[in-house]
Structure formats: C-alpha cells, structure tokens
C-alpha positions as CSV (number, residue, x, y, z in Angstrom):
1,X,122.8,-1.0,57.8
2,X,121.7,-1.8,54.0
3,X,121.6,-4.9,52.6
4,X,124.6,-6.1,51.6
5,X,125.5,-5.6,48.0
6,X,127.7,-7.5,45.5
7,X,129.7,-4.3,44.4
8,X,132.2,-3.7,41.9
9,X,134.4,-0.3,41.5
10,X,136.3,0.1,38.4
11,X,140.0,2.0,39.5
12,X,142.2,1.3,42.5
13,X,143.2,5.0,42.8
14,X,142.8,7.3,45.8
15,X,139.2,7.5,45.5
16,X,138.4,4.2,44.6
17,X,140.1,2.8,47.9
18,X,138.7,5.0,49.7
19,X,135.2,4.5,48.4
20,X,135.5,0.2,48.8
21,X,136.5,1.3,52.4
22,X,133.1,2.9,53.4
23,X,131.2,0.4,51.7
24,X,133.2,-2.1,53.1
25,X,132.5,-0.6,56.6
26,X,128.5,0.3,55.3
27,X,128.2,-4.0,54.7
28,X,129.2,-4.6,51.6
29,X,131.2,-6.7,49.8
30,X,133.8,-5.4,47.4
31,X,135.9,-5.8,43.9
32,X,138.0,-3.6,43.0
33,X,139.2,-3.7,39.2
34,X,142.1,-1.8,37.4
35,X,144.3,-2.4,34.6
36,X,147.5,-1.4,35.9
37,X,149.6,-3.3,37.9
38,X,149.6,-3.0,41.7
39,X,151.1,0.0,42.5
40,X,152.7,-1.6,45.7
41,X,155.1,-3.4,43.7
42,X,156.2,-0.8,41.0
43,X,158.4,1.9,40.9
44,X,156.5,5.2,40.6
45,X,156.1,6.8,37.6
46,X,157.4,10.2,37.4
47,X,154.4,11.2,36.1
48,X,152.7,12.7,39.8
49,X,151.8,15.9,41.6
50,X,152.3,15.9,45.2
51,X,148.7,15.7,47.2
52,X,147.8,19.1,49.1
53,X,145.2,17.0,51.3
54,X,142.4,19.7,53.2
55,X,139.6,19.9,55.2
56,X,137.3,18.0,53.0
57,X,139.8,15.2,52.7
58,X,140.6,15.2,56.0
59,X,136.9,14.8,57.1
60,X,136.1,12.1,54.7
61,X,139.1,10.2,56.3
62,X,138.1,11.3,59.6
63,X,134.7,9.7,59.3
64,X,135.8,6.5,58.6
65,X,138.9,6.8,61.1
66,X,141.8,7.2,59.0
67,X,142.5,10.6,59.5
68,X,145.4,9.9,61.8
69,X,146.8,6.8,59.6
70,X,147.2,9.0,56.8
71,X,148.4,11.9,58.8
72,X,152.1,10.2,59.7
73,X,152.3,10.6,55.7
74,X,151.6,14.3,55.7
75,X,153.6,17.4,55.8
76,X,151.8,20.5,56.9
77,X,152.4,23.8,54.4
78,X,151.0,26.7,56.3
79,X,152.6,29.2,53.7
80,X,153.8,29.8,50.0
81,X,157.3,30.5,49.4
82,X,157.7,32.9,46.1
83,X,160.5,33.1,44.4
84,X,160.8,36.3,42.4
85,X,163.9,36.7,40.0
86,X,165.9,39.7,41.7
87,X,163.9,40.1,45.1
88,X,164.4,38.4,48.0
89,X,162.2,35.1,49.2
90,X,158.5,36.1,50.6
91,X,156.1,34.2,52.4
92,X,152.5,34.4,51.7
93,X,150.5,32.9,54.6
94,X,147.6,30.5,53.6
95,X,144.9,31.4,56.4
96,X,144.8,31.6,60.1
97,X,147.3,30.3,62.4
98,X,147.4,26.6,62.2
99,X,145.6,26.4,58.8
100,X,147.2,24.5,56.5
101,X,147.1,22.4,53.8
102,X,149.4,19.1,54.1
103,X,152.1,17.8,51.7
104,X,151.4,13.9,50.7
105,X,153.5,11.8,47.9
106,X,150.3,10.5,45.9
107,X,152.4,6.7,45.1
108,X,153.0,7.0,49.2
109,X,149.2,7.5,49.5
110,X,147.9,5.3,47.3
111,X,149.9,2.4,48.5
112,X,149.2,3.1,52.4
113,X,144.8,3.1,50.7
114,X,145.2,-0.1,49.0
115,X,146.5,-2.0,52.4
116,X,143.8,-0.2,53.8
117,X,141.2,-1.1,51.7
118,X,142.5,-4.8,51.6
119,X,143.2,-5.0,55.3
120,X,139.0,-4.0,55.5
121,X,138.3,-6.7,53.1
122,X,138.1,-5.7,49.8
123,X,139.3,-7.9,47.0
124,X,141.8,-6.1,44.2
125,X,142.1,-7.6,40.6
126,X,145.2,-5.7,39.3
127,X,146.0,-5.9,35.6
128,X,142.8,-7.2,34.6
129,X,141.3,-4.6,32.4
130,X,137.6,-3.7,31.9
131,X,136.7,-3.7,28.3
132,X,132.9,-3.9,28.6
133,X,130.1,-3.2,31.1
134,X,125.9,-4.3,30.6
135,X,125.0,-1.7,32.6
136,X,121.2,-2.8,32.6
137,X,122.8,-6.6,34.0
138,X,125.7,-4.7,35.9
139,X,127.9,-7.1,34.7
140,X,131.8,-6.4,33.5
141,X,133.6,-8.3,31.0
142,X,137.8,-8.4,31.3
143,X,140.8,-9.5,29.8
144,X,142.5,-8.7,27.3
145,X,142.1,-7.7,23.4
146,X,143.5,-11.0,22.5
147,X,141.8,-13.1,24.2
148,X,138.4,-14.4,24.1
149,X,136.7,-15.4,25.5
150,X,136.3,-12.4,28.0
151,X,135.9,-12.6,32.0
152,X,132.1,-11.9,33.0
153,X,131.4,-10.9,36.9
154,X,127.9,-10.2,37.8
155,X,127.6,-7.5,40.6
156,X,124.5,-5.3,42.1
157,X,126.8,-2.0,41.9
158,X,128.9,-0.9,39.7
159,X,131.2,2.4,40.5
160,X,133.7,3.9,38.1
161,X,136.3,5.4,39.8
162,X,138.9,5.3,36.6
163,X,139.9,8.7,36.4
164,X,139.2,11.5,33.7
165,X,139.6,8.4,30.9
166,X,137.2,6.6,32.3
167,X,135.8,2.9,31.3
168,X,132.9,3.0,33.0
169,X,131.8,6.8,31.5
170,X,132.7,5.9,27.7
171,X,129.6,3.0,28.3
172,X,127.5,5.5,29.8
173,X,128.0,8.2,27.5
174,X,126.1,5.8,24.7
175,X,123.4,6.8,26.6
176,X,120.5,8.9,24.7
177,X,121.2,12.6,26.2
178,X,124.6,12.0,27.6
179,X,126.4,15.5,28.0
180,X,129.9,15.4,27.6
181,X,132.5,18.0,27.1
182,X,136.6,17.7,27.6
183,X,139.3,20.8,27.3
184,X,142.5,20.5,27.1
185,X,144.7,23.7,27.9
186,X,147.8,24.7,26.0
187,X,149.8,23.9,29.4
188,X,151.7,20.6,30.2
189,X,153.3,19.8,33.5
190,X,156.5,17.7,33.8
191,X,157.9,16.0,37.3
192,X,161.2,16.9,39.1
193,X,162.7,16.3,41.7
194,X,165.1,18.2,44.2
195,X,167.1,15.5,46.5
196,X,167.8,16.0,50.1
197,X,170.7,16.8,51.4
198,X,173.5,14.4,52.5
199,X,172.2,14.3,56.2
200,X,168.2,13.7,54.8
201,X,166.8,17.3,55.7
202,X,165.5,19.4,53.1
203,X,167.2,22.2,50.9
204,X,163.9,24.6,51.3
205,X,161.7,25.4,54.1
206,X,159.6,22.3,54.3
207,X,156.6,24.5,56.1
208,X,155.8,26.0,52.7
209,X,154.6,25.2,49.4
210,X,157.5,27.2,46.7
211,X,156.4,28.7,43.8
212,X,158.4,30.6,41.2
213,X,156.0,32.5,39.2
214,X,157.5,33.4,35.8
215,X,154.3,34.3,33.9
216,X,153.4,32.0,31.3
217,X,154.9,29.0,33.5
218,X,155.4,28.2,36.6
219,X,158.0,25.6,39.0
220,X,156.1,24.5,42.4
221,X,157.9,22.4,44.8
222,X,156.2,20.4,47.7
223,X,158.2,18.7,50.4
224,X,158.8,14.9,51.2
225,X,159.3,13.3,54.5
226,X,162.4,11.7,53.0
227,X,163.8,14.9,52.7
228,X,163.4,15.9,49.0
229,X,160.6,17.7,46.9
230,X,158.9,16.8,44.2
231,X,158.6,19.6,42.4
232,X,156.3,20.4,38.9
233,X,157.1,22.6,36.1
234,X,154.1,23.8,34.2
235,X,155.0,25.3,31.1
236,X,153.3,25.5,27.6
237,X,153.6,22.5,24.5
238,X,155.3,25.1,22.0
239,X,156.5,28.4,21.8
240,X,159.0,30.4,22.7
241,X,159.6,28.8,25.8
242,X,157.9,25.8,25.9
243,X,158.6,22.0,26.0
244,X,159.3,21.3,22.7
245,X,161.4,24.4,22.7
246,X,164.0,23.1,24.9
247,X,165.5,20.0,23.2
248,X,168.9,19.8,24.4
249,X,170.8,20.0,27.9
250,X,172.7,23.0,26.8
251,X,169.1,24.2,26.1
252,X,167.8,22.8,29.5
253,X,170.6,24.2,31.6
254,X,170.0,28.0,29.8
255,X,166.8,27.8,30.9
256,X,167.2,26.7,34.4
257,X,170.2,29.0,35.4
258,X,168.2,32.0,33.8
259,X,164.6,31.2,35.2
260,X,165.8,29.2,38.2
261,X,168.7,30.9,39.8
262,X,168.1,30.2,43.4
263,X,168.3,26.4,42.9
264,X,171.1,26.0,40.4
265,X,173.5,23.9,42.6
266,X,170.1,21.3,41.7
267,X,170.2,21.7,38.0
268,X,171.9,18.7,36.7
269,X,169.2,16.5,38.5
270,X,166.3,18.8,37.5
271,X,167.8,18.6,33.9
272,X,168.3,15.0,34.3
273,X,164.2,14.3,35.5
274,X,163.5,17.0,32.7
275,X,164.3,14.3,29.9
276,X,163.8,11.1,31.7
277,X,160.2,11.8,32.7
278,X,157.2,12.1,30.6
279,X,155.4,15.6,29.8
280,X,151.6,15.1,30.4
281,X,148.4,17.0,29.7
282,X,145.9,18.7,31.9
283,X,142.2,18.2,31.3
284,X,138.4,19.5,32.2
285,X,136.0,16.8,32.2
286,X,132.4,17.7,32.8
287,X,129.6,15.2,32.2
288,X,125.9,14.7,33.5
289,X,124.7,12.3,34.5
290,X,127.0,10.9,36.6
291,X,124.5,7.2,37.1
292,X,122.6,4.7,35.0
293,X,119.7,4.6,37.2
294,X,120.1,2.5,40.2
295,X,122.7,0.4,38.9
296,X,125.9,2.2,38.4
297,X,127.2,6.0,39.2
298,X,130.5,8.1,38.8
299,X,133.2,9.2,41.3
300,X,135.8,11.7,41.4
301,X,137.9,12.1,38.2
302,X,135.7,9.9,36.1
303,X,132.9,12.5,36.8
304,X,134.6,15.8,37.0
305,X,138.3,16.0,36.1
306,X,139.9,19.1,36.5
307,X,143.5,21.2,36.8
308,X,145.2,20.9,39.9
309,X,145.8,24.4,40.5
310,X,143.7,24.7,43.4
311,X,145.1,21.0,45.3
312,X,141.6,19.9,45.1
313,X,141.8,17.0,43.0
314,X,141.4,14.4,45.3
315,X,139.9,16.2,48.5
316,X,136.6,16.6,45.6
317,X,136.8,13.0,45.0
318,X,137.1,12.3,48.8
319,X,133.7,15.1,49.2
320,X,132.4,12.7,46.7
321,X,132.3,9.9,48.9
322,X,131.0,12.0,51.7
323,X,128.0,12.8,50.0
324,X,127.3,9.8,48.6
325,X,127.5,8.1,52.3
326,X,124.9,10.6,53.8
327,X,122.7,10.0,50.7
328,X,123.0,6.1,51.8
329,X,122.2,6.7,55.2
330,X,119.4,8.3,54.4
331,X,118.0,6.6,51.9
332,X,119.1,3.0,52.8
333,X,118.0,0.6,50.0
334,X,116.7,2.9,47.6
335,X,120.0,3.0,45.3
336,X,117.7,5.4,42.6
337,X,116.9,8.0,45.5
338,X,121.0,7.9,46.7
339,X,122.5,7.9,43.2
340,X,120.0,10.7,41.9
341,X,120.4,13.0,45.1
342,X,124.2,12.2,44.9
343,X,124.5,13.6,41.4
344,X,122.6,16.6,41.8
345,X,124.4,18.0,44.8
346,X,127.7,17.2,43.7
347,X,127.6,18.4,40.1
348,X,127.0,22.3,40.6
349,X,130.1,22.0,43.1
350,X,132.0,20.0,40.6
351,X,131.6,22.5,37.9
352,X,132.3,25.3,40.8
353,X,135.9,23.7,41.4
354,X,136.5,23.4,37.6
355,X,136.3,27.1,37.4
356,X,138.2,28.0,40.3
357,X,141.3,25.4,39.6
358,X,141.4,27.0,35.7
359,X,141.4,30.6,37.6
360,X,143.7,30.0,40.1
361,X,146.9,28.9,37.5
362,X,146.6,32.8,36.3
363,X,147.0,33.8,40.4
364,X,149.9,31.2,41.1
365,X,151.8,31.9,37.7
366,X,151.5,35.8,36.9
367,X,149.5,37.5,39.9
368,X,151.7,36.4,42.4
369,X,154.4,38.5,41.9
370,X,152.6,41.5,41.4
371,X,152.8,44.3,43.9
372,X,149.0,45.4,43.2
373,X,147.5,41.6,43.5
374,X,150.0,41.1,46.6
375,X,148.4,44.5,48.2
376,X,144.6,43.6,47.4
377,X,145.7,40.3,49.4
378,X,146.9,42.3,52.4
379,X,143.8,44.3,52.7
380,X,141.8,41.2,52.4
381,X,143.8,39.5,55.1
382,X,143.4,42.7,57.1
383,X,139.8,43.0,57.2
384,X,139.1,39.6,57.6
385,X,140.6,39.6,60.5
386,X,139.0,43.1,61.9
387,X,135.3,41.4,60.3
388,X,135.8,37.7,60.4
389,X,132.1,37.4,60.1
390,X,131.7,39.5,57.3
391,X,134.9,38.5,55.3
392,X,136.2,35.0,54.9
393,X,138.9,34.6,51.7
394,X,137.8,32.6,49.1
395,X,141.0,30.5,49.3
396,X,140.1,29.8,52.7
397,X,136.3,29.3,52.1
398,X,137.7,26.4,49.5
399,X,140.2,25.2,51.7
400,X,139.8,25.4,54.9
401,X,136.4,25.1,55.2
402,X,133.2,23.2,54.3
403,X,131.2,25.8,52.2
404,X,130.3,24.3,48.9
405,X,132.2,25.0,46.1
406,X,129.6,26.7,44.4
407,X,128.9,28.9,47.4
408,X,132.6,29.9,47.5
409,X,133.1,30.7,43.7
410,X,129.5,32.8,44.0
411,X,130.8,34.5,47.2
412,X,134.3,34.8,45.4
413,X,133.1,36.8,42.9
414,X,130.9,39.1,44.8
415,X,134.5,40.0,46.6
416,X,136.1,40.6,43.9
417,X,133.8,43.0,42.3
418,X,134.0,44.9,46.1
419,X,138.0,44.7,45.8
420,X,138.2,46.2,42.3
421,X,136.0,49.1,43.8
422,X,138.7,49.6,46.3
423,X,141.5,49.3,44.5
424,X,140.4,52.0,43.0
425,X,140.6,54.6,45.5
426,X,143.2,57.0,44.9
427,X,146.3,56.6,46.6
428,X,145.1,53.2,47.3
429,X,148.7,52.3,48.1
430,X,148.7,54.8,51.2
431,X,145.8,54.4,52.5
432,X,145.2,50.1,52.3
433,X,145.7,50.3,56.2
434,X,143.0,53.0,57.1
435,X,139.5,53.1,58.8
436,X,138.4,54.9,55.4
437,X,139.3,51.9,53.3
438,X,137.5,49.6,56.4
439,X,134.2,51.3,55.7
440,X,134.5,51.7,51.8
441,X,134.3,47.1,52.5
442,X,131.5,47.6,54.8
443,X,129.7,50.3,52.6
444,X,130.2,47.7,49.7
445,X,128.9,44.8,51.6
446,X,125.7,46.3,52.7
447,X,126.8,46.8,56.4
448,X,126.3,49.1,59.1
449,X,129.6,51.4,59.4
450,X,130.1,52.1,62.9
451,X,129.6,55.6,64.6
C-alpha cells in the first residue's frame, strides 16, 4: 500500500472512472471533476461509437474485478459482415475460434463506471468546470466564467483524463519544451441507428461487426442488447459525396437506396438520425510529456487521441491504467520514478496505435472488398494456422493479444513486406493454397523449410 493521497482526476469518462477505481482500491482518496452533467441523468447524445472492448480492456477490468460486471453489457463480434453492392453477404472471421472483440453502448458503459467508481468511494463534481490548475501547488480552480470568485481545491495528484481537448494538457503545454501536434483528417463520422424489430431481436446477425465498404466512406454497424445497432457513417466534409453534399431528404434517401440497398426498409430512420444528429470530427493528438514532475500526469485521450478505426480507443486508455498501476507497485511513494517510467513506456505504444488506427480506415473502407487484399488475408490465415509460432496476424497481435503496440506495428510491417513478395508469384491466385507458397513464407522469414 502507498500512502494515501489527496487525488484529483479531471473527466468522468471511461478512463477516468476506471482510473479513480484503482486508486480507490490502491488507498487513495478521490475527486473526480467534469464539466458536463452527469451522464446518468441525460439522454445520450447521438454523438457515440459503439465500444469494441479487447483483451487489454478486459485485463485492466479483470485486475481490479470487473471483468464480469461489465461483461453482462457486452456483445461478442467474432466476425465482420461485408456488405458489397451486387455480391452476396461474406464473413470475415476476426481470429481463432472464440476470439472476439465485444460490442458495448459507450453511454451504457460509462453510466455502469460511474456507479462503479462511486459505489468504491470516489466523490464526482458534475458541471463544475476546471478553468485553472497551479500545477507546482496542484491546486484547481472551478466555476464558471461569470463568476468570481473561482472554487480552489488543494490535492497531492492531479490526473487529466479530459479527453483529446483536454484542461489539464492546455496548462501543461505552457510548459518550456512542450511537444504538441493535432491532425485532423478530411473524414467526419455521423450516428445512426437501426431499431429492432417488433419482437426486440435484431435485423442483422448480432455475432458480427457490418461494414459496407464503399471506398471513400464507409457505414459500420455494431449490435445492442436491446435489439438495435448503432451504426456510424464515415464519410468526407465536402465533395462529391460528402456531408455537406447531401442537404435534403430527397438527397439523403438517393444516397441511401443507391449506397445502402440491403437496409432500405431502415432508411427513413437512418435519414431521420442523419439530420437530427450532429456530424463530428476525428483527431490525432500526440504530445510529450505526458507529467509535470511528480505532481500531475496524462491518461488516455488527453495524452494520445486517435481514430477509432482499430476499436482501440478506450482498451489504450484502459492499458494506460495498467501500466501506470505496475509502475505504482513498484515504485510505491516515489510519484517522479512512476509518472516518468509511465510515460516512457506508454508513449512509443501510443504513437504505434496512432499509426495503425489512421491505416486501418484505408483496410475497412476500400481494401475490404477487394479480391486481391481478401486473398493475401486467406493465405495469412492459412499459414498461421500451419505455423502459429512463426505467424501471428497483426490484427490479432493488436487485439487479441498483449504485444505492445509498437511491437505489433514493427512486426506488421515486416509481414507485409513478406506478403507483397508473395503476392507476386505468378499465378498467385492458383497456387495461394500450396506447399510452394508455404515455403516462399518460411524462406522470407528466415526459417528452416522442411525436407
């Protein structure tokens, strides 16, 4: 056990529940800040992306025993459903029998991490927002731009778990030799919905997570366990088919029954969410360093924001708090020692997932309907299986396992250079099942070929 701290954490989101749970459980006592209202007693916002929670959330929850709480909220996906204009529905298995990523409602979640937090003690001050920090005096000042003067609280800790707009990082990036860099890309996302049907089961196959790939945009839909999916249409700001393109419902239902065919008997309540609900923005935040010496340090979005085209969003900021707990076991009171190991191991990882979420929108949106992309897959799958030791795919070394994410998008690559060797072999398309392909992987690898 440490001594017990005085700690504040700036954000009551997924991460900073979780994080005033284990130092909750570690002896501390909490305060949790955020200047939204408590999202127990709102409606949700339309603005969300269903959770695809993984082994590295599921172990952080494990190791404070949630894992099975959260669970009866979950859905497992073991597949992708693709939906190709003028070819019949394909599944694309995720892994290994029994791998699978799980399906969660992020309001759902958040709510259930709150009661959790709260039922372990913590103290939440909803709508009270943070519009200073002394970080040398870890002290916050709140209220509200009107009126002064502001609340002070004096703490030990401070944490900013805000999210990629963070409070807490706009004080520390004052600092002298602060790096800082945020991109926007040219794609939005926008929030639909299908509704169950009458008797509450779902319209789609609620095993899988449905994509229709359509090039420069993409519709994914994940399942609910009230029966309906919240779905998410990326799509570009402007253009030619964009979201300021389509400005009317005559507009909106053109582009549904030409893009969407399969799910048209749902278009006058996608079409209704389409203008109801806001159209957001995706960001990459990177940033170093994530602490101001012993006193206060960064956490999942407020550190390293990124796309969410690899689900791994919050499963990062749940590795976060991982890390950060075996740097405080082993390093007990020394708060510089935890913060500055913390940061260094999680940074090269963070700027590993950044990479691979940007990468994997071009595999979801275009290379997912391609025959030559779909056979690389197979022969991928196929000698993993024959050489699991030698071979394990990088969207399972991300997801279903616990190799960093810098190790996965180094090993990634080194694959993909071997693949693009093989896909060159003539008649590639005839011979992707063949012992001479099977050694052309070992060859590249550096193994022994068998006799």
């Amino acid at each position: 056990m440490q001594q017990s701290k005085n700690i504040a954490i700036v954000g009551s989101g997924l991460v900073g529940s979780l994080l005033a749970i284990y130092l909750i459980k570690a002896g501390h006592q909490v305060t949790v800040f955020d200047r939204r209202p408590d999202v127990r007693k709102v409606e949700f916002s339309g603005r969300s992306i269903n959770l695809a929670m993984s082994n590295r959330g599921w172990d952080a929850l494990r190791r404070i025993g949630l894992e099975d709480e959260v669970r009866k909220l979950a859905l497992p996906l073991d597949k992708r459903a693709m939906h190709v204009n003028e070819k019949p529905l394909y599944f694309q298995k995720y892994g290994k029998d029994g791998e699978a990523i799980y399906s969660i409602s992020r309001g759902i979640l958040n709510r259930k991490m709150i009661d959790l937090a709260e039922e372990a003690g913590t103290v939440f001050k909803f709508e009270e927002k943070v519009w200073d920090i002394d970080m040398k005096q870890t002290t916050l000042y709140t209220g509200d731009a009107e009126t002064t003067p502001w609340n002070k609280y004096k703490f030990d800790l401070i944490f900013g778990a805000d999210g990629a707009f963070s409070r807490v990082r706009h004080k520390m990036q004052r600092q002298s030799r602060f790096n800082y860099s945020q991109h926007f890309i040219d794609v939005g996302y926008k929030e639909l919905t299908i509704p169950a049907n009458s008797d509450g089961s779902h319209k789609l196959d609620n095993s899988s997570f449905h994509i229709w790939p359509r090039g420069k945009f993409m519709l994914i839909a994940m399942p609910n366990l009230n029966g309906s999916f919240t779905c998410t249409l990326f799509m570009p700001f402007e253009g030619e088919v964009s979201f300021e393109s389509i400005d009317t419902e005559m507009k909106a239902d053109a582009f549904f029954e030409r893009y969407f065919p399969d799910i048209k008997e749902d278009i006058s309540n996608l079409k209704k969410d389409f203008f109801a609900n806001p159209t957001s923005a995706m960001v990459t935040i990177k940033c170093f360093p994530w602490r101001y010496g012993d006193k206060v340090a960064l956490v999942g979005d407020s550190a390293h924001a990124i796309v969410p085209f690899y689900g791994q969003g919050m499963n990062a900021g749940f590795e976060d708090i991982s890390v950060l707990f075996d740097k405080m076991e082993a390093h007990g009171d020394d708060w510089k020692k935890i913060f500055s190991e913390y940061e260094i191991s999680r940074k090269p990882n963070a700027d590993a997932i950044a990479e691979l979420s940007y990468r994997n929108f071009i595999e979801m949106s275009s290379k997912t309907a391609d025959a030559k992309f779909l056979l690389q897959k197979k022969i991928e799958k196929k000698f993993a299986e024959n050489h699991p030791e030698s071979w394990v795919p990088l969207y399972s070394r991300v997801t279903f396992s616990n190799h960093s994410y810098a190790e996965a998008l180094k090993t990634g690559d080194k694959q993909e250079a071997i693949m693009k060797e093989v896909m060159n072999i003539p008649k590639i398309e005839e011979k992707w099942d063949t012992i001479e392909v099977e050694h052309k992987i070992l060859e590249l690898l550096g193994e022994e070929i068998p006799a």
